[in-house]
Structure formats: structure tokens, C-alpha cells
C-alpha angles and dihedrals in degrees: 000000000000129000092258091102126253123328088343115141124251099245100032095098093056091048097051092050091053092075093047093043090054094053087044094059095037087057095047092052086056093050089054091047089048098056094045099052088047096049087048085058108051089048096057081055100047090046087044089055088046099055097043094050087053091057089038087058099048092044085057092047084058098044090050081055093059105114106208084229091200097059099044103038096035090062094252099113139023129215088240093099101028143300102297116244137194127198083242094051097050095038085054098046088042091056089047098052092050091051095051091044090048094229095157089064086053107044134049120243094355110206143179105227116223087230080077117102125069130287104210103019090260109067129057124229125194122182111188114191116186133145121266113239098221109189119236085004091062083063102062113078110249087006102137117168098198106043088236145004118300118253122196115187108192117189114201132170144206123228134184128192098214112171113209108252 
């Protein structure tokens, strides 16, 4: 008598396995596909939130550049301590830069954040908020992977180096 068990046939418990192999490795194909999907999206997240910190960056290197015209040509102010900024100033050359670079084409829901203007007059803030494509999510309806849209806030500032003279 062999090790199979009583009166069983020779060939039933490789039958019987065939079933349960067949849902192992089913379950472990969606668990692959699983992981996949979620890594891609947290990379399309990851690269969104990139890209819109780089505009972001060089929309606070212009804004930093916005020379408030009145101060400083009017006599109020000196380039000693800084090129002289205004919140309307920054708010206007952040808008401009995100027209000629074409950033509402290549993000969702674009947005200048309030948080954009300049705190003391010397340094420019931007705040970009915009929604993150994430690919297969973006398919479901009410699937975000990121629980909100992504906001980037960039600080630059201007310098001269002015020697007195």
C-alpha cells in the first residue's frame, strides 16, 4: 500500500491540488498587478510634483526680477538692500511667466496660490497649486492618489552687490 491515504486513486491528489494551485497563483498575479499599478502611481506623482516645482522655481527667479518701477524710479528706495518688490509685482510677473512657458497646457487646474506676493518687500514667494495625472487612477471616478491637489510654494530672492561708491 502507498502513502496516498485509503482507497484513494492513484492520481486523485493531483487532481485535487490542480484547482487550489490555479487560485494561488491567480492571487498572486493580482498582487503583482497591484503593486505595480500603485508604484506607477506614485511615481507620476512624484515626477507632477517635479515639474511643477521646477516652473514654480523659475517663476519665482522672475518674480524676484520684478523691479517695483515706482519705488525705485521714483527715489524711494535704493538697490542697496535689494530690488524692491511689491505683491502686485510678483503676482503679475508670476502669471507671465506661466503664460510664455505654457504651464496651463501641461498641468490640471493650474492655479496661483494666495500664499504668492512678498513678505518684506525684498523676496518673492510663489505658491502653485495644480492637480497631479495619475495614470489608471485618473480613470476611476473620485480615485485621487494623492488626497488633493499638489502645492508647491518656492521663495527666491534677488541680490545686488552693489559696492558703495
Amino acid at each position: 500500500m502507498s502513502g496516498r491515504g485509503r482507497g484513494a486513486p492513484a492520481g486523485a491528489a493531483a487532481e485535487g491540488d490542480a484547482g487550489q494551485v490555479a487560485l494561488l497563483v491567480l492571487g498572486y498575479a493580482v498582487l503583482a498587478l497591484v503593486v505595480v499599478l500603485v508604484v506607477t502611481a506614485a511615481s507620476a506623482v512624484h515626477l507632477e510634483r517635479k515639474r511643477l516645482w521646477a516652473v514654480a522655481d523659475a517663476a519665482a527667479s522672475d518674480a524676484a526680477d520684478e523691479v517695483d518701477r515706482e519705488a525705485y524710479y521714483g527715489g524711494g528706495a535704493s538697490l542697496a538692500g535689494g530690488v524692491p518688490l511689491t505683491d502686485a509685482g510678483v503676482r503679475s510677473a508670476v502669471q507671465a511667466h506661466l503664460r510664455r512657458a505654457g504651464a496651463a497646457e501641461r498641468f490640471d487646474d493650474l492655479a496661483v496660490g494666495a500664499a504668492t506676493g512678498t513678505p518684506d518687500g525684498r523676496t518673492a514667494e510663489v505658491q502653485l497649486v495644480a492637480t497631479a495625472r495619475v495614470p489608471v487612477l485618473g480613470l476611476l471616478p473620485g480615485a485621487s492618489a494623492t488626497g488633493g491637489p499638489l502645492v508647491v510654494s518656492v521663495t527666491s530672492r534677488a541680490r545686488t552687490a552693489l559696492a558703495p561708491g
